[in-house]
N, C-alpha and C positions, 0 to 999 in steps of 0.2 A: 660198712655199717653191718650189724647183726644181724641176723633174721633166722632166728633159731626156728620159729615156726617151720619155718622151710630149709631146717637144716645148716646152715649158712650163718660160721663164725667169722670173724675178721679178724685176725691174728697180726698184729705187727704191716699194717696195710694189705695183707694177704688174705685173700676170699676162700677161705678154707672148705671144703664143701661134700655129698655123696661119691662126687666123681672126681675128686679131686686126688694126683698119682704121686706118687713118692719124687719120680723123675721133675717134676713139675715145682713142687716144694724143696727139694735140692737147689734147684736154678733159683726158684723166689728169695733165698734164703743165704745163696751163698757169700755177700754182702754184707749178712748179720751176724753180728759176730756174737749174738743175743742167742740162737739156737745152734746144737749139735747133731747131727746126726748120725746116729748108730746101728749098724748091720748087721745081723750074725747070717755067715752066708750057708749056712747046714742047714737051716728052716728058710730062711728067704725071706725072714722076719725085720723088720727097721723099725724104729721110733727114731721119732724129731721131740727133743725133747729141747727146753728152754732153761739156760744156764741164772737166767735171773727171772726174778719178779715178772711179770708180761703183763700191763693196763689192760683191762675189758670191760668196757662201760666204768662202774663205779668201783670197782674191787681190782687188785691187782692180784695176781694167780701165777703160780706156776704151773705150765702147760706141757702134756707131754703127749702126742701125736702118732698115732699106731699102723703099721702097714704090715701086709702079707702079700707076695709076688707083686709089688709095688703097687696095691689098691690098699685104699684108705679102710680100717676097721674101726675108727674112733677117736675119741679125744676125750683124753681125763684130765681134769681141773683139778686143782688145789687151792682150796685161798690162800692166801701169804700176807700175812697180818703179822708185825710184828708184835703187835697189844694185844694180841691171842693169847693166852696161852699154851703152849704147846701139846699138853696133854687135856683141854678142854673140848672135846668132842662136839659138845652139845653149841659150844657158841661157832665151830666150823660149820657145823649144820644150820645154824639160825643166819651166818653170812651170806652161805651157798640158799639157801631159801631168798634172803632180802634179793640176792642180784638173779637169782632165774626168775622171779615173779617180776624185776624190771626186764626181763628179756622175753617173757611167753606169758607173762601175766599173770591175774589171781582168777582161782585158787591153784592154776596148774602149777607155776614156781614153789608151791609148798610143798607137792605132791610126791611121795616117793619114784614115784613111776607115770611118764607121758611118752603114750605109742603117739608115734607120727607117720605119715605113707613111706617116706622114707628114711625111717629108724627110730630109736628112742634113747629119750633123757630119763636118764637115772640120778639120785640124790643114795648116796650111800654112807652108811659110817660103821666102822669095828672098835665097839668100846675096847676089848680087850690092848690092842696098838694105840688109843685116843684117836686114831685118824676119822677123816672125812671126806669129802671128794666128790665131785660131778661126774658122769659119765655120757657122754654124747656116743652113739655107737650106727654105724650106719650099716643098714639092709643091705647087701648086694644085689644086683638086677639079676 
């Protein structure tokens, strides 16, 4: 179950989390044939990222999961709406708003920016590309 307040997405029955390792989400994941994961080994950089659509609560998204020396640096959301469309910015943003306010409530889900102890949710969008996108980004200890 989510619990974004405290950090804490649920990804494909995976507890996604501050502490959570690259090595960890490899083994959770190796199974799914739903996520890839990719290494560039000159930085020591990897994403997990999701070959389809991924359910989360009410909206399906595509997810793409960020690592450095296999600690977690974040997780960026996509909606994935096929009724979108594609270069409408403003209805990305009014999705990604409906499903963070079912997830951390009102008026924080609206809010471009919410600090939490450990990290923060970001709501972003670049008219120029039409995109939009969530940002989960966690604090290191």
């Amino acid at each position: 179950m989510n619990n974004l307040n405290n950090g804490i997405l649920t990804i494909e029955g995976i507890e996604v989390k501050q502490d959570t390792n690259l090595d960890f989400l490899e083994k959770s994941f190796v199974t799914n044939p739903n996520f890839e994961v990719r290494k560039r080994q000159s930085d020591e950089a990897a994403t997990v990222g999701s070959l389809r659509p991924i359910q989360l609560g009410s909206k399906k998204f595509s997810v793409r999961i960020s690592f450095e020396k296999n600690i977690i640096q974040g997780i960026r959301l996509k909606v994935s709406d096929p009724s979108i469309n594609q270069w409408d910015y403003e209805e990305k943003l009014s999705q990604h708003g409906e499903w963070l306010t079912e997830q951390i409530g009102y008026p924080e889900g609206i809010l471009s920016e919410n600090l939490f102890e450990w990290g923060k949710i970001t709501q972003w969008y670049d008219p120029r590309s039409c995109d939009a996108g969530i940002s989960i980004l966690y604090f290191q200890r």
